[in-house]
ZAMARGU-4260 file (C-alpha; in steps of 0.2 Angstrom, whole numbers, plus 5000, padded with zeros to 4 digits):
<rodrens>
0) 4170/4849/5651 | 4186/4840/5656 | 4196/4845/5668 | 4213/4847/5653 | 4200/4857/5640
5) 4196/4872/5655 | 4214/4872/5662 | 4219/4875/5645 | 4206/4886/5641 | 4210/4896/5655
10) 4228/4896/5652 | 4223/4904/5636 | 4211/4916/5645 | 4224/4922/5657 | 4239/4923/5643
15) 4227/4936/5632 | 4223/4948/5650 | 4242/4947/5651 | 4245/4956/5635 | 4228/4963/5632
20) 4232/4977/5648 | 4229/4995/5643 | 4246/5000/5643 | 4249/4988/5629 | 4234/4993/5619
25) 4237/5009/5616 | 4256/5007/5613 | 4250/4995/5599 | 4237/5007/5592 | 4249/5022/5592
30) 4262/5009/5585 | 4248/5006/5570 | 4246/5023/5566 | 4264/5027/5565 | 4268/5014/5554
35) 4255/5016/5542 | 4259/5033/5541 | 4276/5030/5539 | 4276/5015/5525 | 4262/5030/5518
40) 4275/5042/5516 | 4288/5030/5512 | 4278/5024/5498 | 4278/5043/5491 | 4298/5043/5494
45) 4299/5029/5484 | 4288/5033/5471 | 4298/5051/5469 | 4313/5041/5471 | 4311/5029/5454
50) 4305/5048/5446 | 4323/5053/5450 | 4332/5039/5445 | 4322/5041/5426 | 4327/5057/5427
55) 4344/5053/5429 | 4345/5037/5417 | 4337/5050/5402 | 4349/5064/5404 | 4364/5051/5405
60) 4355/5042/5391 | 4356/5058/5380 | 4376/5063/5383 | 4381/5042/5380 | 4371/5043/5365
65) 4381/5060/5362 | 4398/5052/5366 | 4395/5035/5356 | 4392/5044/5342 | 4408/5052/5343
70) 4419/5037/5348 | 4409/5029/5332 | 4415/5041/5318 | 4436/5034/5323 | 4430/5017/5324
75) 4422/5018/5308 | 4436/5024/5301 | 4449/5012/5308 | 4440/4999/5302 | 4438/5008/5281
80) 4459/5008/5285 | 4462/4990/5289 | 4449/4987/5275 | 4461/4995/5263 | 4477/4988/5268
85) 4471/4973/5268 | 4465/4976/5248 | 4482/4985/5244 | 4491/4971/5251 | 4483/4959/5240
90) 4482/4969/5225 | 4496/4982/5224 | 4496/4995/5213 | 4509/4993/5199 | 4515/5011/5198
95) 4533/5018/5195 | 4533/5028/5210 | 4528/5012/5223 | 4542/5002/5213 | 4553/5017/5216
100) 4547/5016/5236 | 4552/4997/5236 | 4572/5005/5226 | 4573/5015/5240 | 4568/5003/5254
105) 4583/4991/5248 | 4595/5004/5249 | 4592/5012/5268 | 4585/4996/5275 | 4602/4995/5283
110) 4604/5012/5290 | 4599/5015/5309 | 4584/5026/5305 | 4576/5031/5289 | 4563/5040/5279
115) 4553/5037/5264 | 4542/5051/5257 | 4534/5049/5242 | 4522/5065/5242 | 4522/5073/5258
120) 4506/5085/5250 | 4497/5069/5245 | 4501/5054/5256 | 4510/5051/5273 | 4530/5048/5275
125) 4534/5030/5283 | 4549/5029/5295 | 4558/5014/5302 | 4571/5006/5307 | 4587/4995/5302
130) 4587/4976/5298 | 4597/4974/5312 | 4583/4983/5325 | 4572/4972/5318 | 4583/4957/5320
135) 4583/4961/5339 | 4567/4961/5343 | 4554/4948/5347 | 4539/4952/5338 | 4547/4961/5322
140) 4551/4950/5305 | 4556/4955/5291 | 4554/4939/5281 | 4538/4940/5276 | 4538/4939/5256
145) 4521/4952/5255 | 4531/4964/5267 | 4533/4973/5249 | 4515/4976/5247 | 4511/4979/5265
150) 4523/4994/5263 | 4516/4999/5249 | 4499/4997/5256 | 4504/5007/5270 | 4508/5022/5256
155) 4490/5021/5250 | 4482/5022/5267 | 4493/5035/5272 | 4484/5046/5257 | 4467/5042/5267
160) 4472/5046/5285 | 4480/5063/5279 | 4462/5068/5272 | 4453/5058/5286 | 4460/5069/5300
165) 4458/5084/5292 | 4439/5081/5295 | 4434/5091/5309 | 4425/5077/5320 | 4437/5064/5316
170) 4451/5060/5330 | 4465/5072/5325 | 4479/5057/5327 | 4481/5040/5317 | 4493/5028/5316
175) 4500/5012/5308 | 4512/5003/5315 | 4520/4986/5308 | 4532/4971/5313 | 4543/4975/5299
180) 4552/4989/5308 | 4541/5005/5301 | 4527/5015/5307 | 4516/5027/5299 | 4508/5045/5308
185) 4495/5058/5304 | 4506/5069/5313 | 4524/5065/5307 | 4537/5070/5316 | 4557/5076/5309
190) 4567/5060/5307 | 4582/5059/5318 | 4590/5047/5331 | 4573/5051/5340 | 4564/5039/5327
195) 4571/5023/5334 | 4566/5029/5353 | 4549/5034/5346 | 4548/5017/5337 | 4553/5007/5353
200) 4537/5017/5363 | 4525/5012/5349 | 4531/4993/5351 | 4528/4993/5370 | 4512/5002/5370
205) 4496/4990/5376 | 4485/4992/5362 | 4501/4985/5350 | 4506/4973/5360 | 4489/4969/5364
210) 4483/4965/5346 | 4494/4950/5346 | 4488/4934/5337 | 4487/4927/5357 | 4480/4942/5367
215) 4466/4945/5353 | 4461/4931/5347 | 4445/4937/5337 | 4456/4950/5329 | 4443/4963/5334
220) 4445/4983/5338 | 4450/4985/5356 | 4453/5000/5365 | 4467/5003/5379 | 4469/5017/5390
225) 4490/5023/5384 | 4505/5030/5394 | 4507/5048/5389 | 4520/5049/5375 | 4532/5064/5375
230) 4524/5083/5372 | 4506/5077/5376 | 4494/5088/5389 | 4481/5076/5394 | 4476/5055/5395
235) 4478/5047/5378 | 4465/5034/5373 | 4467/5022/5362 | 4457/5011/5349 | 4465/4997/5338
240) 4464/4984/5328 | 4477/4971/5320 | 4480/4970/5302 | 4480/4951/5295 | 4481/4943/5277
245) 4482/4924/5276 | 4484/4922/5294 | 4499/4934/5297 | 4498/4947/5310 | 4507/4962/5298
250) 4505/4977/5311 | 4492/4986/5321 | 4480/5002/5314 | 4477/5015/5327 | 4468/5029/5333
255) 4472/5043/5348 | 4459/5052/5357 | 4463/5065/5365 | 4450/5068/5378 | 4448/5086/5377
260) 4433/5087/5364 | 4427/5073/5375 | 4427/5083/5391 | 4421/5098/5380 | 4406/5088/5378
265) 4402/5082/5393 | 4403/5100/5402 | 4392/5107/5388 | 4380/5092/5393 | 4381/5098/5411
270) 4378/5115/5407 | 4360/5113/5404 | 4357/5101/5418 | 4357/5104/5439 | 4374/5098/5445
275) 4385/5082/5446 | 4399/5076/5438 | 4400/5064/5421 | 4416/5053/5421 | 4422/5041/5409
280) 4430/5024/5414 | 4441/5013/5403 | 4434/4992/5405 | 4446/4992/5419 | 4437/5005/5430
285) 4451/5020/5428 | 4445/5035/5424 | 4449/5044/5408 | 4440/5061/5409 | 4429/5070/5418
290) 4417/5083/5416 | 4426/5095/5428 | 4436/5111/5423 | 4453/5112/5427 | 4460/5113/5443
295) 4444/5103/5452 | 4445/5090/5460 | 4434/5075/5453 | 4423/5063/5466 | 4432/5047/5469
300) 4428/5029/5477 | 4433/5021/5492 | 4439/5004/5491 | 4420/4996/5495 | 4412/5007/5485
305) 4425/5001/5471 | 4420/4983/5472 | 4401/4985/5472 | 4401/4997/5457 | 4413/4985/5447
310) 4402/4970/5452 | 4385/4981/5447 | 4393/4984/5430 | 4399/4967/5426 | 4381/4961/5428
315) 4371/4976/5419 | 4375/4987/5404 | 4367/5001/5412 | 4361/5004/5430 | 4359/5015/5444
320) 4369/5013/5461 | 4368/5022/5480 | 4386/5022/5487 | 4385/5033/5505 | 4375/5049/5502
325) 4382/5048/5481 | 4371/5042/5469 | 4377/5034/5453 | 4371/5031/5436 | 4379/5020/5422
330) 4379/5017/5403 | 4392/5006/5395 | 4396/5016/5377 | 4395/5004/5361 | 4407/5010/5351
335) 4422/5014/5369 | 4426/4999/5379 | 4420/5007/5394 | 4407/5016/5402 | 4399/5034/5407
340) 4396/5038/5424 | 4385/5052/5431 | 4387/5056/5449 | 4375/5066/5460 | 4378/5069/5479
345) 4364/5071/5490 | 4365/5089/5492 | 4367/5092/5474 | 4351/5081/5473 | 4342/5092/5487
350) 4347/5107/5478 | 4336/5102/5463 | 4317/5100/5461 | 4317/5082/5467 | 4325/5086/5485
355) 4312/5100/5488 | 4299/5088/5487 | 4309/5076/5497 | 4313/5091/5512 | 4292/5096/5510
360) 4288/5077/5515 | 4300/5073/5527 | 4295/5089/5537 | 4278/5083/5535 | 4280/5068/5541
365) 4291/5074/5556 | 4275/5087/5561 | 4264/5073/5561 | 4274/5061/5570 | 4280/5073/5585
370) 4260/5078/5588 | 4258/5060/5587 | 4270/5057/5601 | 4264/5069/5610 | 4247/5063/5611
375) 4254/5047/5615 | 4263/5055/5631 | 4247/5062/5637 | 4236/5047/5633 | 4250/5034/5639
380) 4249/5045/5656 | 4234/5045/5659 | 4233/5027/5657 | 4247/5023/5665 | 4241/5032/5680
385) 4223/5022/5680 | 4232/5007/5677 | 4245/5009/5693 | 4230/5013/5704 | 4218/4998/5697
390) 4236/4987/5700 | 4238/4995/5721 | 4220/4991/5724 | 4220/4974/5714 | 4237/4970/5726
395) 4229/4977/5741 | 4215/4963/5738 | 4226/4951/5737 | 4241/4954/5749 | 4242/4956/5768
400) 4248/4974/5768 | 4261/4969/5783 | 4270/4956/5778 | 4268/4957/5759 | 4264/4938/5754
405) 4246/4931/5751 | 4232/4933/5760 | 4221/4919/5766 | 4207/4920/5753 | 4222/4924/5737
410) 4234/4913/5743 | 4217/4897/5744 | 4213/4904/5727 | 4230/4900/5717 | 4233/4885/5728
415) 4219/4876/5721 | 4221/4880/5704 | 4240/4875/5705 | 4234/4858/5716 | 4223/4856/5700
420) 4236/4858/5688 | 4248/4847/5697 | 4234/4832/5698 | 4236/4834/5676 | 4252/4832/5676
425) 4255/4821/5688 | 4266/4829/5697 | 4267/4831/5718 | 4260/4844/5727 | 4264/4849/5745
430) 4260/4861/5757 | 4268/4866/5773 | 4260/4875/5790 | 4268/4889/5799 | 4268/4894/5817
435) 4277/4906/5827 | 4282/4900/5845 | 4277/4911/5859 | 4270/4925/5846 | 4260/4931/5860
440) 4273/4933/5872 | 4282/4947/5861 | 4267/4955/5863 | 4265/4956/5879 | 4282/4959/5882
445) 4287/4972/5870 | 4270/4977/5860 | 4261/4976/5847 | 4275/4985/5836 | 4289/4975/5838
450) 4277/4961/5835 | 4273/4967/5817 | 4295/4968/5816 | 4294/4951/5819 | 4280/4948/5808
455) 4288/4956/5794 | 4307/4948/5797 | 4297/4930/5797 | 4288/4933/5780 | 4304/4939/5771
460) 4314/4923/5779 | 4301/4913/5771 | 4298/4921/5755 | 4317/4920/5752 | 4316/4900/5752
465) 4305/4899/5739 | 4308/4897/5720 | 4297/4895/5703 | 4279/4892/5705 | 4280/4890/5726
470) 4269/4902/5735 | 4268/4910/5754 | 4253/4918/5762 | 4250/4922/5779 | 4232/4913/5782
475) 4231/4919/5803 | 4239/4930/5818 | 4255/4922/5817 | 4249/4908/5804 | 4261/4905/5786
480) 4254/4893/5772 | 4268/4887/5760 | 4262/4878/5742 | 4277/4870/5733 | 4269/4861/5718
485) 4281/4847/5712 | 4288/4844/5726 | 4287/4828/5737 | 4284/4826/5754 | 4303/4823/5757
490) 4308/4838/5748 | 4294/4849/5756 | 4301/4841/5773 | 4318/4848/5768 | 4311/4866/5763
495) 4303/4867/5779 | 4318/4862/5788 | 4328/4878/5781 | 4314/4887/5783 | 4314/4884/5803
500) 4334/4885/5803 | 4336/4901/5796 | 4321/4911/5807 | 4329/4901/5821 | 4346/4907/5820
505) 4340/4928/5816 | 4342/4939/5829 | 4328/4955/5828 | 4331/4971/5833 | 4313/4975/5842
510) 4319/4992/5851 | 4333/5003/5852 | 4348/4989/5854 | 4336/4977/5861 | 4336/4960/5850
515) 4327/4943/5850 | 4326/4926/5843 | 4311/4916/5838 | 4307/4900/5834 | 4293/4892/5822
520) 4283/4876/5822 | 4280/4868/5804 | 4268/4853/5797 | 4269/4847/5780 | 4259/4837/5769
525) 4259/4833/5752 | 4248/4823/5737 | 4253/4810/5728 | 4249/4804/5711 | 4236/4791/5718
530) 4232/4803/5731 | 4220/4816/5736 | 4224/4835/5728 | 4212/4844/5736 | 4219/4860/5745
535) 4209/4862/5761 | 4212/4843/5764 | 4232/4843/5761 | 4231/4862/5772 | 4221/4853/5786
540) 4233/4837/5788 | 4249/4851/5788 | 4240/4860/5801 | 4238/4845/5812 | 4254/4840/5810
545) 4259/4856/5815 | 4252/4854/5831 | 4260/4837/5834 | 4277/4849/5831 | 4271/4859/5846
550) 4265/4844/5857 | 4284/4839/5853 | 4292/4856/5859 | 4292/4868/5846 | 4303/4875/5834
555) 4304/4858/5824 | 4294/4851/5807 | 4284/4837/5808 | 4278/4829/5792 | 4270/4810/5800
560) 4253/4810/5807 | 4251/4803/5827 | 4236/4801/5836 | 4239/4818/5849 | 4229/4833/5852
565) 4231/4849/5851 | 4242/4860/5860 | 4239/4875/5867 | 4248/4890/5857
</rodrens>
């Protein structure tokens, strides 16, 4: 096998023991279990979770359905009223009272405010305004030659909307309101210098002056959420549509909903469910009503929460949305520019069926997860503890229990796997010997102990050198072996050098104030390229040249070979 394929191989080897240790093992399989009992119970969550949201899309479903069918009665009806102008303005009715109508119009058109009542048990009184008024303002015109028949057409509808709104489920208020200075009301009020002010509101309301030719170009029914006028208790909402005959925009055909039979609704709809909230928005997101009773507060949204439910609504029709710890459904309405909100909390939602099945599963879950950590405590102890003690022997195999580096026989081991790696790649390798001068001496002189001192100060001095893949072991008495793979013999050289400085210049405390200074002899050889990596070799030539240091007085690095014998130590 080549020598790149096993080194690799190895690396591999090694890489899977390094995460394969036990500690590891049985964090990962307590890791599998919790997470597949997790994504099981989160599955279940999930699964009651789409339940609740049916739930909540159905019982919405069944009050808009409710609601639309309401809203459609008045929109039906606006549109059978503009229907029938629009007939009457083509074909009037040739009758002695309209022409009387259009006597009576000649004579008070003049006068600030006036009244024309025909038959106030039978049909509607108009009211307007002087030619003057009219003459004033911007979007009234009195020059229309059909303005006659308009009038008159205004008469006939006025008969319709008097029985209309007298139908229990129709909207209680109707208008008609033209550019030609004159309005018409289900509900007429007594005419007085009042009419002209009343007259001015109607013009500046939204869903008039937003029927224009330019704000609605379709000409279709639109609905607009209304300023309260004077007298009225609650939010006014209203639907309208403009009246046209050969492309001229006459007036505007309205319809007022007061939202109380609404919000009747919509607490009866709640009656029968849980709890929650139903609210009705306009198409610009202002609420109109809600299903709360007086005096209550309704939920509302935070800015953020704002944003994403009018982004979620101008992509769906209907929908369902989680905003904090609220849940919202919606259903835009077909016959109400706008849309039905159902809002449920989560503690309204635990309250209910839904969240008792929630609470029973998440204490489940939290039963079988706190045995499951325990058992992982215990286990991840015990394994723990076999682990640390098979670590303090492995070390103790492998380290000189004084000074802490490499013994001989580990410190051989890795050396020649790093020389091997380093003839790959083509890199240097170098090794340097180690000597204490007068080790012996200490001995004798101040025992064995402060030997062991000075043992231990020489190993950290030397082992503070080092850096990346360099290694120390202590290989004899008083005998260091340094491996720096990649690094040249001028660079080992230059480690050794600072080695030697920096034990030189240490003073050691050896007994009570008693201090000494050592000295240390170093040899270094090193494998190029085109050279010999084998590690008892290059360890050989640094330990001769570490006798030529000593043959040259001690404490100094040798690094050339010269033909000298040994020294005695």
């Amino acid at each position: 096998m080549p020598l790149s394929t096993a080194a690799a191989g190895s690396k591999r080897l090694n890489s899977i023991r390094r995460y394969l240790v036990p500690a590891r093992v049985v964090n990962l399989c307590f890791v599998i279990v919790l997470v597949s009992s997790t994504l099981l119970t989160w599955r279940e969550v999930v699964v009651l979770e789409d339940a609740y949201v049916a739930s909540q899309r159905n019982t919405l479903d069944k009050v808009s359905s409710a609601l639309d069918r309401q809203m459609e009665i008045g929109v039906n009806a606006l549109l059978f009223f503009r229907n029938a102008m629009r007939a009457a303005v083509q074909t009037p009715l040739a009758s002695e009272v309209l022409e009387n109508v259009q006597v009576e119009f000649a004579q008070q058109r003049q006068q600030p405010f006036w009244r024309i009542s025909v038959d106030q048990r039978r049909t509607l009184p108009i009211t307007g305004v002087s030619d003057s008024f009219v003459a004033r303002h911007p979007l009234l015109s009195r020059n229309d030659p059909q303005m006659h028949n308009e009038m008159t057409a205004a008469l006939e509808v006025g008969y319709i909307m008097r029985l209309a709104t007298a139908i229990p489920a129709m909207p209680k208020h109707a208008w008609y309101v033209s550019r030609a200075g004159f309005f018409l009301s289900s509900q007429p009020a007594a005419v007085s210098a009042e009419s002209i002010t009343h007259y001015e509101r109607l013009l500046a309301q939204p869903w008039f002056t937003g029927q224009s030719q330019h704000a609605n170009r379709f000409r279709g029914v639109r609905w607009f959420t209304s300023a309260q006028l004077a007298g009225q208790q609650e939010s006014i909402v209203t639907v309208s549509v403009p009246l046209d005959y050969a492309q001229y925009w006459y007036g505007v055909l309205a319809i007022d909903y007061a939202f109380s039979s609404v919000k009747q609704l919509l607490a009866e709809a709640l009656r029968d469910e849980e709890q929650g909230e139903y609210q009705l928005y306009n198409n610009n997101l202002e609420r109109v009503v809600t299903s709360l009773p007086a005096g209550v507060q309704p939920r509302t949204f935070t800015p953020a929460q704002r944003e994403m439910l009018t982004q979620a609504v101008a992509q769906r029709n209907s929908g369902s949305l989680r905003l904090g710890p609220t849940f919202v459904v919606w259903q835009k309405l077909d016959h109400f520019d706008g849309l039905l909100l159902r809002i449920h909390t989560l503690r309204e939602g635990l309250q209910g069926d839904f969240g008792t099945i929630s609470i029973a599963l998440a204490l489940l879950w939290l039963l079988f997860t706190a045995m499951l950590l325990s058992s992982w405590v215990v286990i991840r102890r015990m394994v723990s503890n076999m682990y640390a003690m098979q670590h303090s022997l492995q070390w103790q195999a492998w380290h000189d229990p004084l000074t802490r580096l490499l013994n001989r026989g580990a410190l051989f081991e890795r050396a020649k796997a790093l020389a091997e790696r380093c003839q790959q790649q083509q890199r240097p390798f170098s090794v340097i010997q180690l000597d204490l001068d007068h080790f012996k001496r200490v001995n004798d002189r101040y025992g064995h102990q402060a030997g062991d001192l000075v043992l231990t100060h020489a190993a950290r001095l030397i082992s503070g050198g080092l850096q990346g893949e360099d290694l120390a072991g202590r290989v004899g008495g008083e005998e260091f072996c340094i491996v720096l793979p990649g690094s040249t013999l001028l660079q080992a050289q230059r480690v050794a050098e600072q080695i030697r400085e920096r034990i030189s210049r240490k003073e050691i405390l050896v007994h009570n104030s008693q201090t000494i200074r050592i000295s240390a002899s170093l040899g270094v050889s090193s494998a190029e390229p085109s050279e010999s990596y084998v590690f008892e070799y290059l360890q050989r030539v640094a330990d001769g040249r570490l006798y030529l240091a000593k043959r040259g007085g001690r404490n100094r690095v040798c690094a050339e070979d010269a033909d000298q014998e040994e020294p005695n130590r």
